[in-house]
C-alpha positions as CSV (number, residue, x, y, z in Angstrom):
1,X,11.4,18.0,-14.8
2,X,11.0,17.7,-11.1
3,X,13.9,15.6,-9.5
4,X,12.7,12.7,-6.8
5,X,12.7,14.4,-3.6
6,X,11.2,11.4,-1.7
7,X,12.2,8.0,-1.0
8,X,10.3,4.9,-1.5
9,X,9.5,2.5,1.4
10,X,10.6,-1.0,-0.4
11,X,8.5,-3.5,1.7
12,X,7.0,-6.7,1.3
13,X,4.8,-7.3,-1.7
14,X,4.4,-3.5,-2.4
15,X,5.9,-3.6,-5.8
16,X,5.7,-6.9,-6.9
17,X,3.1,-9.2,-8.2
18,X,4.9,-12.4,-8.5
19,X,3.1,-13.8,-5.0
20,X,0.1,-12.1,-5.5
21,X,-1.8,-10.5,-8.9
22,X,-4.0,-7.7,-7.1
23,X,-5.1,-3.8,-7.3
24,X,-2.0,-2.6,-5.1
25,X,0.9,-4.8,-6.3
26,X,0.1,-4.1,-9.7
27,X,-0.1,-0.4,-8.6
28,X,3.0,-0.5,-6.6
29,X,4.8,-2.4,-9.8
30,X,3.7,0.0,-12.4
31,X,5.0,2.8,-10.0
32,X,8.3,1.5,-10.2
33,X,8.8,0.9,-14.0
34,X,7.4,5.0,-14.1
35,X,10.1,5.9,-11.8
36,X,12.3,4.2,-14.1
37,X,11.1,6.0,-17.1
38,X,10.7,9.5,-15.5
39,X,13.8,9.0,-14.0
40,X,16.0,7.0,-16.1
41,X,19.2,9.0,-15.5
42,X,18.7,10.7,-12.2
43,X,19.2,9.6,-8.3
44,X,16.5,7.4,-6.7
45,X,15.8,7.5,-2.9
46,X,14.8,4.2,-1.4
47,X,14.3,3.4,2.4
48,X,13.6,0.4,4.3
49,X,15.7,-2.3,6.8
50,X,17.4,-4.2,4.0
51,X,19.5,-3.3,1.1
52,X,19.2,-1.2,-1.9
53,X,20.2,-4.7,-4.2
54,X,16.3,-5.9,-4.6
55,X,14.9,-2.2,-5.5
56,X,17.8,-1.4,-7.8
57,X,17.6,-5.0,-9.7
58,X,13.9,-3.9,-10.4
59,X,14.7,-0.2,-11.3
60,X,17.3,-1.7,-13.7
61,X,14.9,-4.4,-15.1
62,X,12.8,-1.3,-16.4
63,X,15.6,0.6,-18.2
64,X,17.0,2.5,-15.3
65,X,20.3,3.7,-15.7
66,X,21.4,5.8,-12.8
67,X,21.8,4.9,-8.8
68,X,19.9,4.3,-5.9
69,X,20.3,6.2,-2.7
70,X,19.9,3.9,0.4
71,X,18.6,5.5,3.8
72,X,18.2,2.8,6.7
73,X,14.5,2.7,8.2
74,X,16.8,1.3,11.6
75,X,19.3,4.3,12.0
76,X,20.0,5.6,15.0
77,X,20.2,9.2,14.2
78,X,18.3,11.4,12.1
79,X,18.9,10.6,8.3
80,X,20.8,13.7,6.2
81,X,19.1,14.5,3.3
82,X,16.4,12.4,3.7
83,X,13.1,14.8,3.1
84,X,9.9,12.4,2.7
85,X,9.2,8.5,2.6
86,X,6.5,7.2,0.2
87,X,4.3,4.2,1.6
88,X,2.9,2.0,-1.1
89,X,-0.6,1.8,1.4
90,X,-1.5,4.1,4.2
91,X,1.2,4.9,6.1
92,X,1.3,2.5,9.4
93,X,1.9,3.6,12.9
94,X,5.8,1.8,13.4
95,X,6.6,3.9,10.8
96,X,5.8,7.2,12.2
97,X,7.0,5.7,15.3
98,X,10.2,5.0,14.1
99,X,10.8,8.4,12.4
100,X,9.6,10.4,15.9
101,X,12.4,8.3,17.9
102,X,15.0,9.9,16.0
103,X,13.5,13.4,15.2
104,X,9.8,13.8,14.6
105,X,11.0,16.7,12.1
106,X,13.3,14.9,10.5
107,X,11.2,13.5,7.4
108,X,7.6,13.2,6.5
109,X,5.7,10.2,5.9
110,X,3.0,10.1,2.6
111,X,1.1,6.8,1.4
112,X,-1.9,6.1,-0.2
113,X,-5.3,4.5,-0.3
114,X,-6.4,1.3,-2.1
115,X,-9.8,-0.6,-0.6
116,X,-10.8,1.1,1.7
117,X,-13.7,-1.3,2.9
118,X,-11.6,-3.9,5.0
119,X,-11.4,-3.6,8.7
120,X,-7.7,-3.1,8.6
121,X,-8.0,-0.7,6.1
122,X,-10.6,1.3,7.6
123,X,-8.5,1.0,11.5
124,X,-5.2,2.2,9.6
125,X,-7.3,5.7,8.0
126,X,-9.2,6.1,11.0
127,X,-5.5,6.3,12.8
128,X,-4.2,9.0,10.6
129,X,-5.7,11.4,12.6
130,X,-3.8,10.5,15.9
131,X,-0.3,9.9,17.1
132,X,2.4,9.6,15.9
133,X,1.7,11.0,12.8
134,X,2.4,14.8,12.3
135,X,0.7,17.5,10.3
136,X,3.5,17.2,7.7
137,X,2.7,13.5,6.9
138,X,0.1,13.1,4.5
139,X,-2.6,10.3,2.8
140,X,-2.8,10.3,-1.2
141,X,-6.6,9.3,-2.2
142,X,-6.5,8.1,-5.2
143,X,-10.1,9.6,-6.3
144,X,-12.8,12.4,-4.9
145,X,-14.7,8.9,-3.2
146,X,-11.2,7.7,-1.8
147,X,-11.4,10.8,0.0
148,X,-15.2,11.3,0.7
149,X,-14.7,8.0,2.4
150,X,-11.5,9.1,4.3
151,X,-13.1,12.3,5.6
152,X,-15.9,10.2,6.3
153,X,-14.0,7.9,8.5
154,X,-11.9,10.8,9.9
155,X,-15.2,12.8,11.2
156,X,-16.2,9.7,12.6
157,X,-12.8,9.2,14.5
158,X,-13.0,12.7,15.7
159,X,-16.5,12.6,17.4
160,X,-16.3,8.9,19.1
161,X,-12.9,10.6,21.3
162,X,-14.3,13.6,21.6
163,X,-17.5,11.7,22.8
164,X,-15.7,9.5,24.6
165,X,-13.1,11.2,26.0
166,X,-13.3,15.0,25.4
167,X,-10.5,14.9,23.3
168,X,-10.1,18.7,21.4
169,X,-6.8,18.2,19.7
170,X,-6.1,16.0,16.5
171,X,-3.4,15.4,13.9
172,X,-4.3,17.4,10.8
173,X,-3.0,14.9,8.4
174,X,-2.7,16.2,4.8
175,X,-5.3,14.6,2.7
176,X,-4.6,15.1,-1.5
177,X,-6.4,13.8,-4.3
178,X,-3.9,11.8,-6.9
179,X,-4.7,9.4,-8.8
180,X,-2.7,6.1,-9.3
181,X,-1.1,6.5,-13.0
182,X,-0.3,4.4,-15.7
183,X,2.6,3.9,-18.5
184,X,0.6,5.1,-21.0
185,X,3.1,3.7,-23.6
186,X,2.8,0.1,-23.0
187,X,-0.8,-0.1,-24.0
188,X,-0.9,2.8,-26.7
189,X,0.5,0.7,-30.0
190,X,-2.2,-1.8,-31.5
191,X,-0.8,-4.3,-33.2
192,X,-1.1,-5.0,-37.2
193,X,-2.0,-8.7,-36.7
194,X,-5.3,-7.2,-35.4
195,X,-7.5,-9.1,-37.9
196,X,-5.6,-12.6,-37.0
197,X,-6.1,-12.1,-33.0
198,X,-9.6,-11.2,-33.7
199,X,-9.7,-15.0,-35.6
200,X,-7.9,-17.1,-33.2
201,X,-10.9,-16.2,-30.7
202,X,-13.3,-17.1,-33.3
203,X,-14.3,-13.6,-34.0
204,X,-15.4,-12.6,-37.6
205,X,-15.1,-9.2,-38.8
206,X,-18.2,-7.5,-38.6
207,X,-18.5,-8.9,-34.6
208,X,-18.7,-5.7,-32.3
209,X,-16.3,-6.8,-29.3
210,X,-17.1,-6.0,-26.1
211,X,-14.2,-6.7,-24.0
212,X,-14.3,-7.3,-19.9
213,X,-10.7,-7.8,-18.0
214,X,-10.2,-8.4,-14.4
215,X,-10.6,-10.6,-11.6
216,X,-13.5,-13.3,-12.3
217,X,-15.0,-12.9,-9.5
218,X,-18.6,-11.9,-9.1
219,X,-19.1,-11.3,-5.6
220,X,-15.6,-8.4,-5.3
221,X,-15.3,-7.1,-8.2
222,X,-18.1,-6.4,-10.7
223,X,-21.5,-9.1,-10.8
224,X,-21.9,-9.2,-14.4
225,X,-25.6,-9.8,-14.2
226,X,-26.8,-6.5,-15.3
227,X,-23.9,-6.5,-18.3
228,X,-25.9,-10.0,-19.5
229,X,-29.0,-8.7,-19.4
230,X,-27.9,-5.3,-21.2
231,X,-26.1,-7.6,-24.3
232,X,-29.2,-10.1,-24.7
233,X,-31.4,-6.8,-25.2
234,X,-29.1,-5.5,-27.0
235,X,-28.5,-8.6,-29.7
236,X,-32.9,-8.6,-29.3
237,X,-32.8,-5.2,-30.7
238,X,-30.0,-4.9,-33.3
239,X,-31.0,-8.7,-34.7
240,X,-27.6,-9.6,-34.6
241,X,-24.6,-11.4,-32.3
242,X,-22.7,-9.6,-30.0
243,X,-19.7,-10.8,-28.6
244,X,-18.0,-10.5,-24.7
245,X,-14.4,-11.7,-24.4
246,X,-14.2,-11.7,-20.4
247,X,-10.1,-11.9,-19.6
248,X,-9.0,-12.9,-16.3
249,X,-8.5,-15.7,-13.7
250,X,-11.3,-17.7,-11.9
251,X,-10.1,-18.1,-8.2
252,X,-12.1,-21.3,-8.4
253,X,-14.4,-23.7,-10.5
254,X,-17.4,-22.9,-8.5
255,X,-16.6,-19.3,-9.7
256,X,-16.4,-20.6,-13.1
257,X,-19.3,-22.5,-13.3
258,X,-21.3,-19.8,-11.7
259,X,-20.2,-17.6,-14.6
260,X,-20.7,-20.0,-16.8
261,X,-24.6,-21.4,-15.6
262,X,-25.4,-17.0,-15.8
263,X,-24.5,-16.7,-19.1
264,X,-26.3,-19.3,-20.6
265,X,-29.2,-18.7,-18.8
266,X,-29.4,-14.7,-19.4
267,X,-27.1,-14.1,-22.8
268,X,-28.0,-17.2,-24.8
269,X,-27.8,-14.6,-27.9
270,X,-24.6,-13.0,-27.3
271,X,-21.4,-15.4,-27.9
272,X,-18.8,-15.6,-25.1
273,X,-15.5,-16.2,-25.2
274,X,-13.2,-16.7,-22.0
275,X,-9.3,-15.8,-22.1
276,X,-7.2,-16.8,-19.5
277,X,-5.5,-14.0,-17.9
278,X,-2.6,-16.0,-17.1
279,X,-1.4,-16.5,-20.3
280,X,-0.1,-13.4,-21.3
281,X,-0.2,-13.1,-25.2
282,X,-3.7,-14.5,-25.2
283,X,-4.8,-11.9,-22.7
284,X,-2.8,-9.2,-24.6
285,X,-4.5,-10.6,-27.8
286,X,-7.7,-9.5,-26.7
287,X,-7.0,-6.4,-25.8
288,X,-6.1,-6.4,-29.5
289,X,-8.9,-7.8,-30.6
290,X,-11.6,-5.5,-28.6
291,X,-13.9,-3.1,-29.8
292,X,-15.7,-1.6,-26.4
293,X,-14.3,-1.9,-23.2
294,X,-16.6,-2.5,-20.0
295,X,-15.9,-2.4,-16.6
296,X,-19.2,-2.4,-14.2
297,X,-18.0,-2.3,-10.9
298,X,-20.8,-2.8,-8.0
299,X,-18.1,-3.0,-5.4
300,X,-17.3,-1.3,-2.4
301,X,-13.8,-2.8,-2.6
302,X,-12.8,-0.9,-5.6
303,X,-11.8,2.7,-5.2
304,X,-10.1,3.6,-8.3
305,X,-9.7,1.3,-11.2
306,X,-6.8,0.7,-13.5
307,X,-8.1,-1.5,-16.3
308,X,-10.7,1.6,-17.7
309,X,-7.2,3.8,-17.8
310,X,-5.6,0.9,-19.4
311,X,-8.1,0.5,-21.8
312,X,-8.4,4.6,-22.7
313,X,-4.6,4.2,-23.4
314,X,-5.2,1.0,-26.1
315,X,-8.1,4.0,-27.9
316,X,-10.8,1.9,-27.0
317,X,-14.2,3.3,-25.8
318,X,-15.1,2.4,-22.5
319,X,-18.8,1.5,-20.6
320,X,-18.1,2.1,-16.9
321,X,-20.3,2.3,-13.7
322,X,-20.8,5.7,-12.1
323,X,-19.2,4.6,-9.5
324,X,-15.9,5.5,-7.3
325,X,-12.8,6.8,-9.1
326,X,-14.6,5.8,-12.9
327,X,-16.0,9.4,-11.5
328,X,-12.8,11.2,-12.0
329,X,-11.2,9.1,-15.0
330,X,-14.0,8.5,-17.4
331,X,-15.3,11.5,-18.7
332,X,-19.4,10.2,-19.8
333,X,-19.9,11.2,-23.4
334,X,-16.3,12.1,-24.3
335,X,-14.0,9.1,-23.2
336,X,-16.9,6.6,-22.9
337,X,-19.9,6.4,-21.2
338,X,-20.9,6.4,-17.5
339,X,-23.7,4.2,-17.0
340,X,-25.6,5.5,-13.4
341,X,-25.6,3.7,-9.6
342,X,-28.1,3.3,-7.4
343,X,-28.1,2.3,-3.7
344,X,-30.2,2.2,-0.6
345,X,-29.8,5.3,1.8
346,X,-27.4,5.5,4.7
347,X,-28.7,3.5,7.8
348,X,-29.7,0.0,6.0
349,X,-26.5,-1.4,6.5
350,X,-25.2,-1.3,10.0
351,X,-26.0,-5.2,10.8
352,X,-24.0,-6.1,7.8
353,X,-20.8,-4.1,8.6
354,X,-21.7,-5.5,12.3
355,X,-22.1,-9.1,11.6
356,X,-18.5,-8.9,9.5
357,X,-17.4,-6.8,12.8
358,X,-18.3,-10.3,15.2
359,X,-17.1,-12.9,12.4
360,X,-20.6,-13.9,12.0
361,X,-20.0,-13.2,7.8
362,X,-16.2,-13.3,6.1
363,X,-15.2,-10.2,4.6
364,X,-16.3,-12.1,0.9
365,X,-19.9,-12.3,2.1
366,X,-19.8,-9.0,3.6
367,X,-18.5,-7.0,0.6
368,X,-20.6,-9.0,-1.6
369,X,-23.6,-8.9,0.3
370,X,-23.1,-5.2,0.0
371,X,-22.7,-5.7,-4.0
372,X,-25.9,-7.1,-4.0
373,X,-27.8,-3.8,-3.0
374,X,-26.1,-1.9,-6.1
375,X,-28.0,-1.4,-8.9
376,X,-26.9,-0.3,-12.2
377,X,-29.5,1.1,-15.0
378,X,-29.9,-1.7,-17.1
379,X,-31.8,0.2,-19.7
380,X,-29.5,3.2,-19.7
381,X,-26.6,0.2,-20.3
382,X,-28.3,-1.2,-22.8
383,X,-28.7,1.7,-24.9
384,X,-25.4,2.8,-24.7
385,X,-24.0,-0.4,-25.8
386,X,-26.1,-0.5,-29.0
387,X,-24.7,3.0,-29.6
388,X,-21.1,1.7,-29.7
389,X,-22.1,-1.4,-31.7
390,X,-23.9,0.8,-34.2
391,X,-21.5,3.8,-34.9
392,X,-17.7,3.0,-35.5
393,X,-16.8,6.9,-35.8
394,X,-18.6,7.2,-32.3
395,X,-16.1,4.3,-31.0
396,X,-13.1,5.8,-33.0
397,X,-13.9,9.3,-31.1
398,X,-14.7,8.5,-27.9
399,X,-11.6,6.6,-27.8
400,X,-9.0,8.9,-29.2
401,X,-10.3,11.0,-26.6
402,X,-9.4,8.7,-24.1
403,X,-6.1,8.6,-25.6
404,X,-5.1,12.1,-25.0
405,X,-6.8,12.1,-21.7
406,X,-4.3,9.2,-20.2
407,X,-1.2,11.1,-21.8
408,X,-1.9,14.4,-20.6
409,X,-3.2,13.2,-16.7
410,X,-3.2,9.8,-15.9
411,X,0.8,8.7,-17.5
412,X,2.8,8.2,-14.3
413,X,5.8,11.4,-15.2
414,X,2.5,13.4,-14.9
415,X,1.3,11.6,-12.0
416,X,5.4,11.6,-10.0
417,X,5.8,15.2,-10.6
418,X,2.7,15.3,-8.6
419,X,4.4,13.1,-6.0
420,X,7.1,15.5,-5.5
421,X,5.1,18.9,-5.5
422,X,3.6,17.3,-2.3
423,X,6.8,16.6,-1.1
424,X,7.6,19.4,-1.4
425,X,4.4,21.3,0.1
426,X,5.1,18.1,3.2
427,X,8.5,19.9,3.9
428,X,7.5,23.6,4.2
429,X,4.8,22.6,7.0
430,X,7.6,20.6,8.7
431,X,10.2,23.6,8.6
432,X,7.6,25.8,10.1
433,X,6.8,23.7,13.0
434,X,10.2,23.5,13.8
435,X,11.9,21.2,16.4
436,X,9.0,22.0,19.1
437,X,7.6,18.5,18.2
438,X,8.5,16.4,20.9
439,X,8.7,12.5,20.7
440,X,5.9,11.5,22.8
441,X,6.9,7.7,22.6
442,X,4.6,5.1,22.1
443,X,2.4,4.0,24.5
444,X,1.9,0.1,25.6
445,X,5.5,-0.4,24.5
446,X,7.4,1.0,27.9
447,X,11.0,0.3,28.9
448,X,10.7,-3.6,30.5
449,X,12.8,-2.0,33.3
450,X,10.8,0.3,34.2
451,X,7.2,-1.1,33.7
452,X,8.8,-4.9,35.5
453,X,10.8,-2.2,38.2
454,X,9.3,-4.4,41.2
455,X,9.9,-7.5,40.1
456,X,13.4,-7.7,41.6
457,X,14.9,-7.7,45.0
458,X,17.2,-4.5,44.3
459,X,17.5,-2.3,41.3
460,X,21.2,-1.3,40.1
461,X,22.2,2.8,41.1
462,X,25.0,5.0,39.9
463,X,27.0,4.2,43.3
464,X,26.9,1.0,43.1
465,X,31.0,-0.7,43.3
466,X,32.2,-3.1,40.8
467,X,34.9,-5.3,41.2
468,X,36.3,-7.6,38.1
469,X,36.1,-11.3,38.8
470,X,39.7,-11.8,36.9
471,X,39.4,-15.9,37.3
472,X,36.5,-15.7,35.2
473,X,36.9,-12.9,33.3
474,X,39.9,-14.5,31.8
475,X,37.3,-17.1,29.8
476,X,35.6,-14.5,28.6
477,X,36.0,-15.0,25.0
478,X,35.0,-18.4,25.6
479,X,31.5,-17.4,27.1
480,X,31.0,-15.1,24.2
481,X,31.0,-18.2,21.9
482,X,28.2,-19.9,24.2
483,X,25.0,-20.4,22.4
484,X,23.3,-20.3,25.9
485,X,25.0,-16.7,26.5
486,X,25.7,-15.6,23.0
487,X,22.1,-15.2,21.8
488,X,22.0,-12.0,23.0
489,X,24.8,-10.6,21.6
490,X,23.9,-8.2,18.9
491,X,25.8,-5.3,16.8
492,X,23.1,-2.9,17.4
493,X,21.9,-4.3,20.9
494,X,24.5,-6.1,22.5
495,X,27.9,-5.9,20.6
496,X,30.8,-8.0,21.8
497,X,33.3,-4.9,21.9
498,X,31.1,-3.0,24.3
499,X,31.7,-6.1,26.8
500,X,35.5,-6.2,26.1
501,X,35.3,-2.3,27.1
502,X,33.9,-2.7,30.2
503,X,35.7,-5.4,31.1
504,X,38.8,-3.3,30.3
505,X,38.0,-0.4,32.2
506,X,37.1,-2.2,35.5
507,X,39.5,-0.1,38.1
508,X,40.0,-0.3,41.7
509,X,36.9,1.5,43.6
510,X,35.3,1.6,40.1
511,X,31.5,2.2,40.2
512,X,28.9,1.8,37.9
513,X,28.7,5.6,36.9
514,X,32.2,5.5,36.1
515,X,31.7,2.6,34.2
516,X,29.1,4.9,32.2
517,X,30.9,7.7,32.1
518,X,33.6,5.9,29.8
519,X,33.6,5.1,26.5
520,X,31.6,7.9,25.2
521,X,31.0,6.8,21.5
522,X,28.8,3.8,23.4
523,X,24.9,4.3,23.7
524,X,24.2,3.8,27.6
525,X,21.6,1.3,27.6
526,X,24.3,-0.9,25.6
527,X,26.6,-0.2,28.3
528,X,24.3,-0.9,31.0
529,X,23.3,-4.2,29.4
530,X,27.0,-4.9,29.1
531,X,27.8,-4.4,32.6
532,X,24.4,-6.8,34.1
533,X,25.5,-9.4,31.1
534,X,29.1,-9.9,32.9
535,X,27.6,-9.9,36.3
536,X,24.9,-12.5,35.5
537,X,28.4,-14.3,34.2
538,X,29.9,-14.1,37.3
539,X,32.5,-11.6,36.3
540,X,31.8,-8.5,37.8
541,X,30.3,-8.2,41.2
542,X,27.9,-5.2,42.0
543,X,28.4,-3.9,45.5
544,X,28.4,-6.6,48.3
545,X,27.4,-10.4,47.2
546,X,23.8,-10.5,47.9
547,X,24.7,-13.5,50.1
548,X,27.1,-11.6,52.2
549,X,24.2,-8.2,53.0
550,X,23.0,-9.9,55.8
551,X,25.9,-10.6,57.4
């Protein structure tokens, strides 16, 4: 079993979904309770600015037993034993940044995609490619169209500076294809109430249940149009009622009422039933309570898709689009069925992407404007859904299938020893670059002293004198509890015992180099800040009083 060799970047809402239910928290929170079970016993690596409290509390609250190893994101030197940071979305530039201040050898940096159809999302991939990422950081797609889409945008990046600019040279990022995982267990036990779930949403048992969970929302995730057409021909052909239990959340009642005005115009055969995905055992109970499980996404927003893995791990059948990662988790005719996509050519849709470029459409219309032009085969839909109603063995095989397939590639132990083999591969190509890499800096974010350098009369030198104001110095304790003066002070920035020193080493003749030459264990710009912070008190005098230089 491979032991974590990476830590993981605890930020924000990466891991959690108790502010927000979405594709990457729930991603990021199902990562976390695999660590746990992979890793039960063994040393996790975390990293970030806080403490390791918040990360271990969840670790523990998923069985973990063992201890977390902290490494601070705002050290000042190089981190020992630190060897790669996981990112719970692409990697962002003050990350990288940060790491090449200290060493740019000294870890690498790996995240991964979710959408990839927002403007931020598609700035932070197109990025990858430049400084101050390395060649020993790396992007996880989640699916072969995650990275069709990143190459895409990479090839793109590449020509517009060498275009513009005759740039030659560019960041080979690594670019891997895993896929997000799941804990298969949770979702692999059907319960033995089956029959009285199946009642409680008015379900009778010869009803073939076709079962739709996700966010209700027509316009970014899947427009359930074509699936209402497909289950009114379908009830039209097999002369009987066919039953959808859509699971989820409507952002809004528009959204429900639009739902609601679709189905009775285009499915009056077929019986609905709507479970509200907030409520937990009722949206677990119809899991239960499921036959078929559908998922149609039109939408450029999706890029890999959970709730079709989820569903292989429960043993039920699944109907899928051909369409993003469903490519590379639904095996059509063995796991479920793949129903086909089509969509205009390249070149149609440049004023769409424009107008959501100038804030002429919101990101909603422009993703679902986009939705709009995606077509799925209605006929081939409908034909596979009267094949799962008619044959239970087909629906018994096609999901067992799916139930092997989810242990064996898609549970997250499978999926983190993946994690760490790249790790791994992430640290060979950093100990063969070496320490050559140089840290470049970041550009736009210069020193203030020296980009501001002519804002000031005089600028301070080494051979400058400095004489202690003892009548004022002797409050200085007093001016260190100012508010107006003490807002500054900081343990990493300005600490009060770096003013005390200087202060205390004030000598006869003393100049500011020897003022910087003592107290070795003190960072120079903290010294130097020091010494202008007790002359803009009064209490140290640089050379000749600027009052006195003409005279």
């Amino acid at each position: 079993m491979n032991e974590p060799n990476f830590a993981i970047n605890f930020v924000g809402d990466g891991y959690s979904t108790s502010k927000k239910i979405m594709g990457r928290q729930s991603a990021g929170k199902s990562l976390i309770r695999g660590m746990a079970r992979k890793w039960q016993n063994s040393i996790i690596n975390g990293f970030g600015t806080g403490a390791a409290n918040d990360l271990v509390k969840q670790l523990r609250s998923e069985g973990f037993l063992s201890k977390v190893r902290w490494f601070n994101e705002q050290t000042s030197v190089p981190p020992v034993g630190l060897n790669a940071v996981y990112y719970p979305a692409p990697p962002p530039k003050a990350l990288a940044y940060r790491r090449n201040r200290l060493s740019p050898s000294s870890y690498s940096i790996f995240g991964v995609t979710h959408t990839l159809s927002s403007s931020g999302a598609m700035d932070q991939i197109s990025e990858l490619i430049l400084p101050p990422f390395k060649p020993w950081d790396a992007i996880i797609c989640t699916s072969s169209a995650a990275l069709g889409v990143v190459n895409n945008l990479h090839d793109e990046a590449r020509e517009w500076w060498t275009h513009a600019l005759g740039a030659s040279r560019f960041n080979a990022i690594q670019k891997v294809v895993i896929p997000l995982g799941i804990n298969a267990p949770d979702f692999e036990t059907r319960p033995d109430n089956r029959s009285l779930l199946r009642m409680k949403l008015g379900l009778e048992e010869s009803d073939i249940c076709f079962l739709f969970a996700g966010r209700m929302t027509f316009h970014a995730k899947a427009n359930p149009v074509a699936f209402y057409q497909a289950i009114e021909a379908a009830c039209q052909t097999l002369k009987l009622r066919l039953v959808c239990v859509e699971a989820g959340i409507y952002p809004n009642e528009g959204t429900q009422k639009a739902f609601e005005e679709a189905r009775a115009l285009i499915a009056p055969s077929a019986k609905f039933v709507h479970v509200n995905g907030a409520d937990k055992d009722a949206y677990d109970g119809a899991w239960a309570a499921a036959d078929v499980f559908v998922s149609l996404s039109d939408n450029i927003q999706e890029t890999f898709g959970i709730t079709p893995l989820e569903a292989m791990a429960a043993g039920l059948p699944v109907i899928v689009s051909d369409w993003n990662g469903y490519k590379d988790t639904v095996r059509d005719g063995v796991d479920g069925f793949r129903i086909p996509v089509i969509w205009p050519a390249g070149g149609s849709g440049r004023d769409l992407a424009l107008r959501h470029d100038e804030g002429s459409d919101s990101y909603d219309y422009y993703i679902g404007r986009v939705s709009m032009t995606t077509v799925i085969d209605i006929g081939v839909l409908t034909k596979r859904m009267i094949d799962l109603a008619q044959s239970e063995s087909l629906r018994r095989s096609l999901g067992e299938a799916g139930r092997q397939r989810v242990r064996t590639h898609f549970d997250w132990p499978v999926i983190l020893d993946q994690y760490t083999n790249l790790a791994s591969e992430l640290e060979a190509i950093r100990k063969q670059a070496g320490d050559s890499q140089d840290d470049l800096g970041r550009p736009n974010r210069p020193d203030p002293f020296s980009l501001f350098s002519h804002y000031p009369t005089s600028v301070v030198t080494g051979d400058l004198t400095v004489t202690l104001n003892a009548g004022l110095a002797a409050h200085l304790e007093a001016y260190l509890d100012l508010g107006m003066l003490g807002y500054a002070i900081d343990p990493a920035v300005l600490p009060k015992g770096a003013i005390r020193e200087i202060v205390a080493n004030v000598v006869p003749g003393a100049t500011v180099s020897h003022l910087m030459a003592v107290c070795p264990t003190i960072d120079n710009g903290i010294k130097i800040r020091a010494i202008m912070w007790l002359a803009k008190m009064g209490m140290l005098i640089l050379g000749t009083q600027i009052g006195d230089q003409e005279t």
